[in-house]
BAFI-507964 format. One record per residue: residue in one letter; x, y negated, z of N, C-alpha, C, O, CB in turn. Coordinates in steps of 0.001 Angstrom, whole numbers, padded with zeros to 6 digits, always signed. Glycine has a CB too. Example, Ala and Ser with C-alpha at 12.3 -4.5 7.8 and 13.67 -1.06 7.14 Angstrom:
BEGIN
A+013190+005690+007800+012300+004500+007800+013200+003300+007800+014236+003319+008465+011308+004473+009046;S+012850+002250+007080+013670+001060+007140+012900-000030+007870+013409-001138+008039+014084+000598+005725;
END
This chain:
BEGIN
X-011430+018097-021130-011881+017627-019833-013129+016772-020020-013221+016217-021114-010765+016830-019112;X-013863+016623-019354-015248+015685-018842-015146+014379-018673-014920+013903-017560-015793+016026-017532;X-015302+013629-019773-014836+012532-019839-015604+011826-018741-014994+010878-018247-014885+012021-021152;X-017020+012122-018164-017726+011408-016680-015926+011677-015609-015431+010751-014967-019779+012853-015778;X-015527+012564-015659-014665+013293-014132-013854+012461-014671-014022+011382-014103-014103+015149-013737;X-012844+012358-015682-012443+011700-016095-012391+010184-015677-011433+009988-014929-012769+012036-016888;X-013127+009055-015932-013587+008084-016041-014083+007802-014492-014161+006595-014263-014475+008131-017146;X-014409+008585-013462-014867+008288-012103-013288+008872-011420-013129+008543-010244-016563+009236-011582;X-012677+009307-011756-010849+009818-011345-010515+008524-011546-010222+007886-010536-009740+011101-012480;X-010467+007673-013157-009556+006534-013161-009562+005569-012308-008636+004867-011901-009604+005956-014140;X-011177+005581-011948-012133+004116-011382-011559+004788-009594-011419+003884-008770-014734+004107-011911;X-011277+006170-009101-010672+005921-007694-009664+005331-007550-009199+004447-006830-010411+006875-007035;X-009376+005976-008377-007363+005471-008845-007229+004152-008693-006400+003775-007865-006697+005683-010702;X-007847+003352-009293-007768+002163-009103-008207+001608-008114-007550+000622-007778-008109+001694-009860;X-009370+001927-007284-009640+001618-006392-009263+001437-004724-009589+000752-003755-010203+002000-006691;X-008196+002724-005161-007406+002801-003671-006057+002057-003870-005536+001369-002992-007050+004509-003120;X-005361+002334-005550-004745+001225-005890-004671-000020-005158-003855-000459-004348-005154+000990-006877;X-005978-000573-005768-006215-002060-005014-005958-001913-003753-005087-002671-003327-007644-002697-005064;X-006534-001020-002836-006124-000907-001667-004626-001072-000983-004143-001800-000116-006542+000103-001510;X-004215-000150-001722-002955-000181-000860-001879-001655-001548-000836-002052-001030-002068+001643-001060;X-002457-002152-002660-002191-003360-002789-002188-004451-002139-001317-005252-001799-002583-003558-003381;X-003797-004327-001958-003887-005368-000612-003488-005474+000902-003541-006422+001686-004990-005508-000418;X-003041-004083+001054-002435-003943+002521-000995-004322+002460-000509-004920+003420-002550-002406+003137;X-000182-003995+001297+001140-004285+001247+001380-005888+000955+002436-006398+001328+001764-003365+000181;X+000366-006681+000273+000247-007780-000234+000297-008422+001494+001185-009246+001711-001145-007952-001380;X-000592-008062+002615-000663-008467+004064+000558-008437+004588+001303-009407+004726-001512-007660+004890;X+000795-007206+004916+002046-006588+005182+003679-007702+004837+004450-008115+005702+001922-005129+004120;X+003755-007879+003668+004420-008540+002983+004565-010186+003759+005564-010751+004205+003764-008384+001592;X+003186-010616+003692+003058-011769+004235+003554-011760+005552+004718-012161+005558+001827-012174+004164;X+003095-011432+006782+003251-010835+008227+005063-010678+008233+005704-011488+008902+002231-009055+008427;X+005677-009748+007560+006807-009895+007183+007650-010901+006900+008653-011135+007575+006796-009433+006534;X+007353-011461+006037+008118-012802+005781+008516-013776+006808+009628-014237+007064+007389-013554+004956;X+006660-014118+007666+006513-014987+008550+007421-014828+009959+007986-015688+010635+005144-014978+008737;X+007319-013273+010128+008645-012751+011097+009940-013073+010881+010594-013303+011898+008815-011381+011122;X+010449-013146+009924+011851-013323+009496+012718-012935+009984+013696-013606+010314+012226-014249+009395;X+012505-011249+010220+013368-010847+010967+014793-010458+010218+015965-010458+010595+012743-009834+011658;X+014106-010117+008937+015819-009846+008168+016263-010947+008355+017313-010569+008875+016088-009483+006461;X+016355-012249+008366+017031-013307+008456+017910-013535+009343+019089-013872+009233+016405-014089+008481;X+016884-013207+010771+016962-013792+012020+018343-012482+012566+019284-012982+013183+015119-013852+012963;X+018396-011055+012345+018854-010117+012625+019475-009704+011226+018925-009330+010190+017947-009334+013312;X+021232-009960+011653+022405-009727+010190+021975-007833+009989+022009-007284+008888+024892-010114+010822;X+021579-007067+011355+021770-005634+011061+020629-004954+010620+020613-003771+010280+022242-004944+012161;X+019209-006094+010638+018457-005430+009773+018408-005605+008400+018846-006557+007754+017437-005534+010120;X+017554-004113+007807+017759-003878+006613+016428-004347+005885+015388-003806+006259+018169-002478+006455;X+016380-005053+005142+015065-005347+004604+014337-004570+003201+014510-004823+002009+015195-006780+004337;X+013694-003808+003686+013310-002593+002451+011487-002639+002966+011031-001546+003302+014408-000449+002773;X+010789-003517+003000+009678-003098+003793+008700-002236+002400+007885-001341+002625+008838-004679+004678;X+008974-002673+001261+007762-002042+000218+008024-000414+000536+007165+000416+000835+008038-002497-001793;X+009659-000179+000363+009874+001438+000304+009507+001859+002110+008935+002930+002313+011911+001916-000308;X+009823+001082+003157+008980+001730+004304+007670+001691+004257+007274+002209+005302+009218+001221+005495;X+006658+001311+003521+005365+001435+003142+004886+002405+002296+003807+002997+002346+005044+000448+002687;X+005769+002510+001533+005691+003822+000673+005790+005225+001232+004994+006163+001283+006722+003784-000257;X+006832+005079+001567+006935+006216+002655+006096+006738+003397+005701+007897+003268+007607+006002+003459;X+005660+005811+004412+004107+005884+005086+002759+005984+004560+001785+006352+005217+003892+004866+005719;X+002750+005558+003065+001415+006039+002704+001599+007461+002213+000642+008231+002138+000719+005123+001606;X+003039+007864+001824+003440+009311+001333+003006+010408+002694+002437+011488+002539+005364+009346+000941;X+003356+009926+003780+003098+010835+004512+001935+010791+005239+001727+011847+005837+003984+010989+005157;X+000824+009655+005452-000514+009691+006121-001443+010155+004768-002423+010874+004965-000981+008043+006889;X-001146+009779+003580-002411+009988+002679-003152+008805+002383-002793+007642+002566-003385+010918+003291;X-004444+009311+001808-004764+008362+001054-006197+008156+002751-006770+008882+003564-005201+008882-001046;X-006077+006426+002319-006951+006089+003132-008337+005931+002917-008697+005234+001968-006581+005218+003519;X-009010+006366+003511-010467+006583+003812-011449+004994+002891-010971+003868+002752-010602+006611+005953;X-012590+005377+002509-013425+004373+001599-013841+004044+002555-013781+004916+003421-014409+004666+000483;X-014529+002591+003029-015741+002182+003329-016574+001998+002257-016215+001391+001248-015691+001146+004009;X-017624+002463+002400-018481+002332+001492-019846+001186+002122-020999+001579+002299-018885+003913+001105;X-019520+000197+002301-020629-001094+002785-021842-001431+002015-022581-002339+002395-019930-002484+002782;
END
């Protein structure tokens, strides 16, 4: 393989990585501050795997390139 294709593959990888890092890292926060598992005995608190899920089924999100 082409170690350029290669090496610009790893650097997306990581890049959307970060992404969806930083949205779940938000997410997470926003979450907490709700406290709804707390507040409600019948909810279930799984929010990373309902995030997962949702990026499984929308895809990968779009670059801004600024």
């Amino acid at each position: 393989m082409n170690p350029v294709v290669l090496e610009l593959a790893e650097l997306d990888f990581n890049v959307v990585q970060g992404m969806f890092k930083g949205d779940l890292r938000e997410l997470s926060s926003r979450w907490t501050n709700l406290g709804l598992a707390q507040k409600l005995s019948f909810f279930i608190d799984r929010l990373t795997e309902n995030f997962l899920w949702t990026v499984g089924c929308v895809g990968k999100k779009p670059v801004n390139m600024e």
